[in-house]
VOGU-3710 file (C-alpha; in Angstrom, 3 decimals, decimal comma):
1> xxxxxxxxxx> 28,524/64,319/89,969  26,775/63,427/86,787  24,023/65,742/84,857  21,316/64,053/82,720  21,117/65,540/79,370  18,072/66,789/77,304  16,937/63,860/75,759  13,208/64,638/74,307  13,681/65,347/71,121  10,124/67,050/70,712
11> xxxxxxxxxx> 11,311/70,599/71,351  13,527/72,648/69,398  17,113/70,621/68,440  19,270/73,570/68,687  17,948/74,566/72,170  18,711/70,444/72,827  22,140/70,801/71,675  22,618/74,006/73,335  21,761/72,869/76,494  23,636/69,338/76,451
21> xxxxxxxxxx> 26,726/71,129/75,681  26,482/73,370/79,023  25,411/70,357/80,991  29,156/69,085/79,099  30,614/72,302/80,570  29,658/71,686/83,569  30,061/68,201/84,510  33,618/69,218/83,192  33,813/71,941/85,702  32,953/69,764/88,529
31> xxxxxxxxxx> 35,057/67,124/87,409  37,892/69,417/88,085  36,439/70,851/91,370  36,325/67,566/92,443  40,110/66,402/91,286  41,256/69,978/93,421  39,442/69,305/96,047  40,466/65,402/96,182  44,598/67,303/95,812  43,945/69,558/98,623
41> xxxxxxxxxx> 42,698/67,187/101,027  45,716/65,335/100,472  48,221/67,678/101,172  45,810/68,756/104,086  46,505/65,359/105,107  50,295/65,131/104,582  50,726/68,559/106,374  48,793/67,690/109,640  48,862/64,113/109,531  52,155/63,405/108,415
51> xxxxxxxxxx> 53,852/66,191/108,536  56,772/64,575/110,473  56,852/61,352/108,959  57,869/59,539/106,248  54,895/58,658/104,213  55,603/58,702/100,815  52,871/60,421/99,474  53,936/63,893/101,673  54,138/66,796/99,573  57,786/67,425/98,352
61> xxxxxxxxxx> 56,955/71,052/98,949  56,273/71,064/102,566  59,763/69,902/102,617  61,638/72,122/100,553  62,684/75,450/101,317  62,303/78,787/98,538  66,509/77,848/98,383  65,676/74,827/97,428  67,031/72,508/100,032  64,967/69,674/100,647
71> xxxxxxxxxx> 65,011/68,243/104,686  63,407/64,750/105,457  60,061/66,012/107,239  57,919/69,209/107,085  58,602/69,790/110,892  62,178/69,676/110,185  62,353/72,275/107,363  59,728/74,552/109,811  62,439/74,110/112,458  65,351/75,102/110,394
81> xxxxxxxxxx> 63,304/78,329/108,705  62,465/79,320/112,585  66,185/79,251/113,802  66,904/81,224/110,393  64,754/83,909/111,207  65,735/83,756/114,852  69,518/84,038/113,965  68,989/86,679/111,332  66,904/88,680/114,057  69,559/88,462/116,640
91> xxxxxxxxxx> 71,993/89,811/114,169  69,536/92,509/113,179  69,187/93,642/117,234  72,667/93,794/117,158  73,511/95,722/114,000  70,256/98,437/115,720  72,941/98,294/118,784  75,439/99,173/116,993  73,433/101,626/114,998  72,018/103,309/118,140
101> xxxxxxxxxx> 75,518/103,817/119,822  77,133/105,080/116,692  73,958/107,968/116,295  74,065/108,486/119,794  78,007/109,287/118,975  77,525/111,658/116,126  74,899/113,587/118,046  77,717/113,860/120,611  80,068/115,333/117,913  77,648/117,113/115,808
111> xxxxxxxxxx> 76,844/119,261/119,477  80,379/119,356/120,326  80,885/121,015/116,895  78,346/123,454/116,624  79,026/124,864/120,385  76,158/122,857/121,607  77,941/120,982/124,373  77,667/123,159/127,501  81,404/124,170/129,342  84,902/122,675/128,704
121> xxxxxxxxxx> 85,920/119,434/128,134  88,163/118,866/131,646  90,413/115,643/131,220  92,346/114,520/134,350  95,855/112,354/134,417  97,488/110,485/137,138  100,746/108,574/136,747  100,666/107,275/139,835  96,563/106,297/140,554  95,290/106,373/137,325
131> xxxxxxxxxx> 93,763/103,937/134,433  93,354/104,378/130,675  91,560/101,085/130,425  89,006/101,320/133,551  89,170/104,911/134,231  86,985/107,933/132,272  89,373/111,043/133,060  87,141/112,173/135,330  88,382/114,225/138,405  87,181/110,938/140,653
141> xxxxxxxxxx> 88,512/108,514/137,624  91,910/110,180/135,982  93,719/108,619/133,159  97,042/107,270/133,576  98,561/108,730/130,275  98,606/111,860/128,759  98,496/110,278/125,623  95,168/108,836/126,188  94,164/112,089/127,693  95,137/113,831/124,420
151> xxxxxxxxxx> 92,924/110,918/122,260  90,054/112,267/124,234  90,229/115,913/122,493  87,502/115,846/119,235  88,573/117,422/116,046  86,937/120,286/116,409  85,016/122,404/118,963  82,911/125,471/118,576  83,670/128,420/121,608  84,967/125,945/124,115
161> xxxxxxxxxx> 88,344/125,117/125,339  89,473/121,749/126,466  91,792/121,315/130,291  94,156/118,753/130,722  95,116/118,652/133,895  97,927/116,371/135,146  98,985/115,423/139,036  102,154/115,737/139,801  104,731/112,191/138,670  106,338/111,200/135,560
171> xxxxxxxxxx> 105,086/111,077/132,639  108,450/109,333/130,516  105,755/109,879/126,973  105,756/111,053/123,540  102,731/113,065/122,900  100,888/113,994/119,716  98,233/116,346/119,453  97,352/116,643/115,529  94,761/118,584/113,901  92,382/119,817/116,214
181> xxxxxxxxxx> 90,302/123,016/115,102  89,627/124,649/118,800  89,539/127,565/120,632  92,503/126,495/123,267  94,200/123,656/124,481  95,474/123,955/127,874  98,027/121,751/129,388  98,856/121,933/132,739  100,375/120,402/136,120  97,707/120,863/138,750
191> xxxxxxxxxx> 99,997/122,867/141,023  100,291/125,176/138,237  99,052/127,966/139,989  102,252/127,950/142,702  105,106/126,388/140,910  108,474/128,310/140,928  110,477/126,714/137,967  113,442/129,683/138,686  113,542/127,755/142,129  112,809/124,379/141,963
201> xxxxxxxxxx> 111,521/121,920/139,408  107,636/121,387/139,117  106,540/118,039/139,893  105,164/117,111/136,669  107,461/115,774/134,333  107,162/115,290/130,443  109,168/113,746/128,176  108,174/115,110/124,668  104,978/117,024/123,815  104,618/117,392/119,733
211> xxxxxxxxxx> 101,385/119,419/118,290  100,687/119,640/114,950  98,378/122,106/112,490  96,068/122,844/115,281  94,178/126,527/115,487  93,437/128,154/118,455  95,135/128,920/121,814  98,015/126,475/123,001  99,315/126,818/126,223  101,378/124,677/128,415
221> xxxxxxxxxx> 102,094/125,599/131,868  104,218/124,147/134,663  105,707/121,772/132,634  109,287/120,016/134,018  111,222/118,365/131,462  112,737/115,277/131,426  114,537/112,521/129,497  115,939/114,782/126,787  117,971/112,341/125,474  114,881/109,561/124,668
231> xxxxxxxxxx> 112,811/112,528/122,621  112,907/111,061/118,995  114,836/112,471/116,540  116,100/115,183/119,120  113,424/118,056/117,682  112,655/119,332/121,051  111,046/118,649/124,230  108,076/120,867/123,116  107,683/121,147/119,407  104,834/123,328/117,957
241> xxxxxxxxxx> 104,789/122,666/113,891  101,950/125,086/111,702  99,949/126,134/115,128  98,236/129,884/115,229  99,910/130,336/118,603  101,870/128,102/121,188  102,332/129,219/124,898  104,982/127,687/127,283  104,820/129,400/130,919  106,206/128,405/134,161
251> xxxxxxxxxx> 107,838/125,340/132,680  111,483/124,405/134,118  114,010/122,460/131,412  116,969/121,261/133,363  118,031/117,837/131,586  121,799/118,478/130,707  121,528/115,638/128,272  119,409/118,160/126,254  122,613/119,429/126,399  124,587/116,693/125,183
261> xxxxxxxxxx> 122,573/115,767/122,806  121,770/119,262/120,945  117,555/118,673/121,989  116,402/122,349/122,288  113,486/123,094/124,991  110,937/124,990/122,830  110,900/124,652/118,904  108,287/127,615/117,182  108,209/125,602/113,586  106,137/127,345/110,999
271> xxxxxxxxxx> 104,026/128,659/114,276  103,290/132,238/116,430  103,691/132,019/120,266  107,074/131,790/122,461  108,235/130,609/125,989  107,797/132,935/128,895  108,297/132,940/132,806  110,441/129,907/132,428  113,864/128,631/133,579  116,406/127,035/131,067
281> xxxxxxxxxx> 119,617/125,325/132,835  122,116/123,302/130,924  120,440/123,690/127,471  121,305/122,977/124,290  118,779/126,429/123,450  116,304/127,396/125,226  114,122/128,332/121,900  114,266/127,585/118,226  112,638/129,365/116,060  112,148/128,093/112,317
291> xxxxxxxxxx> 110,210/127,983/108,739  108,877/131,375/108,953  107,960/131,469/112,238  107,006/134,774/114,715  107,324/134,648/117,929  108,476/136,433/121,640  111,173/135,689/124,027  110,273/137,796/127,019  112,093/139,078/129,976  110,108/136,820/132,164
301> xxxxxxxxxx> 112,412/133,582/130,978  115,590/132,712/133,089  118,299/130,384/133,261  122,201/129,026/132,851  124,440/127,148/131,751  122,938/127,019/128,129  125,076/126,886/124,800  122,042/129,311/122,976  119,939/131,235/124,588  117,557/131,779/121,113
311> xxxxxxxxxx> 117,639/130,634/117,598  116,021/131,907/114,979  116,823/130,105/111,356  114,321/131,934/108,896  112,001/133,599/111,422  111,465/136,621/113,529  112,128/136,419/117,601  111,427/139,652/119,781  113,256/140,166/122,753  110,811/141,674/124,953
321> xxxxxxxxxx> 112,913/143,575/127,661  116,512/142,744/129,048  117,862/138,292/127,682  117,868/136,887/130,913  118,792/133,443/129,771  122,842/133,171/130,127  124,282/131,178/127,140  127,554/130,801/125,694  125,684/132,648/122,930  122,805/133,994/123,653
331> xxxxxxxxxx> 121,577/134,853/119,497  122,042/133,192/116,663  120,767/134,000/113,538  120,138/131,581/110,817  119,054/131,876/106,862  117,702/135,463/107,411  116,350/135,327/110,483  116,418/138,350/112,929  115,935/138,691/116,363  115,287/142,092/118,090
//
């Protein structure tokens, strides 16, 4: 588009010269309009037209991504940038997966902790029927390992107790319970409540049983032992290291190769507690005491056939009532340690 200028040169020059020079302005103005306009109707062109082609005169930006790679068409680069943004979106849903799972977790824990989980946690073992991999330690759906029972417990519950119950079979283990900041740990057979370990053995055999700085109430009840020989390093069939108090009742040791191979039943270690209402026969002792440690050796305990009856190297044992447990020697007293 072209303007005619002011050309009568009867009026006023200046207003003449003013005015040509807008008319300049704006034929300049449109000139440029019209180049733009002329630019975007090409690439208007090149995008719908030929935007999967190979016209020359495509935009080289319709075909470039912002990383700079170039691809051959504009439908090929839109192609590639949706399967991008579809891959990076499936990996997004997943990482929220993950995400939800892992909060769904800690709001597990974080209730478990501040004694907002209602009851006791009540885990279930079966030698014979059960499955760590399948199975959830249910009652219905019992574990086949104590040790997987025992990687069940949380670090720390508030008020509540957990119950590991196991059927009766053999459980030829060693089992580590480490650092666990609750208000008791039971361990029992589930015939517990009518064993008779002066009698007959229990049912539910155990290898080794080792718990470690853990607070709270531990008690282990009709418990038979068995494989003395296999427990590692020979520290005892049930070991209790820097625990506030350790309970063994109604639990029957009668491996001789305990015996043989100088594995004591019950080791106190830096701990409170003590064995009660249990039978010892053919042991190398029946309980160690060590590091400090404070703990009882009731009446209630029986047995034969032992070299020691009780140790106590550095600690304090209490006889409670009449040693019932026959021993070559029934006390021995270690580094200062006394037994009463």
């Amino acid at each position: 588009m072209q303007l005619e200028k002011w050309e009568d040169g009867k009026l006023d020059s200046d207003k003449r010269d003013r005015f040509n020079r807008n008319v300049d302005k704006m034929n300049d103005a449109m000139l440029e309009m019209d180049r733009n306009f002329a630019a975007l109707e090409k690439k208007f062109h090149n995008v719908v037209v030929e935007a999967s082609g190979d016209d020359n005169s495509e935009v080289v930006g319709m075909r470039t991504n912002f990383n700079g790679t170039y691809f051959d068409s504009a439908d090929l680069r839109l192609t590639a940038t949706e399967r991008t943004i579809a891959s990076q979106l499936a990996a997004q849903n997943i990482e929220m997966d993950v995400l939800r799972a892992d909060n769904i977790e800690m709001r597990q824990l974080i209730s478990a902790l501040y004694g907002a989980t209602e009851g006791n946690l009540e885990i279930y073992v079966d030698a014979a029927k059960g499955d760590d991999v399948a199975n959830d330690g249910s009652f219905a759906q019992p574990y086949k390992t104590l040790t997987k029972a025992v990687a069940q417990i949380p670090r720390a519950i508030n008020g509540n107790s957990v119950y590991i119950t196991l059927a009766p079979g053999y459980y030829d283990e060693d089992v580590y319970i480490k650092n666990k900041q609750i208000s008791a740990i039971y361990i029992r057979g589930s015939n517990h409540e009518t064993v008779d370990p002066a009698n007959k053995q229990t049912g539910v055999f155990l290898r080794h049983l080792n718990i470690q700085d853990c607070t709270g109430y531990l008690f282990i009840k009709g418990i038979n032992q068995l494989n003395a020989d296999k427990v590692p390093e020979g520290k005892g069939t049930f070991m209790f290291t820097r625990c506030s108090y350790a309970s063994v009742g109604f639990c029957r040791f009668d491996d001789a190769k305990a015996k043989t191979n100088s594995v004591p039943a019950v080791v106190i270690d830096g701990s409170r507690g003590g064995a009660h209402n249990s039978y010892f026969v053919n042991q190398y002792a029946a309980q160690v005491d060590q590091y400090t440690s404070h703990s009882s050796f009731p009446y209630t305990n029986g047995g034969t056939g032992n070299i020691y009856a009780v140790i106590s190297n550095a600690s304090i044992i209490q006889i409670s009532g009449t040693l019932n447990v026959a021993a070559t020697t029934q006390k021995l007293e270690q580094n200062g340690g006394k037994i009463f």
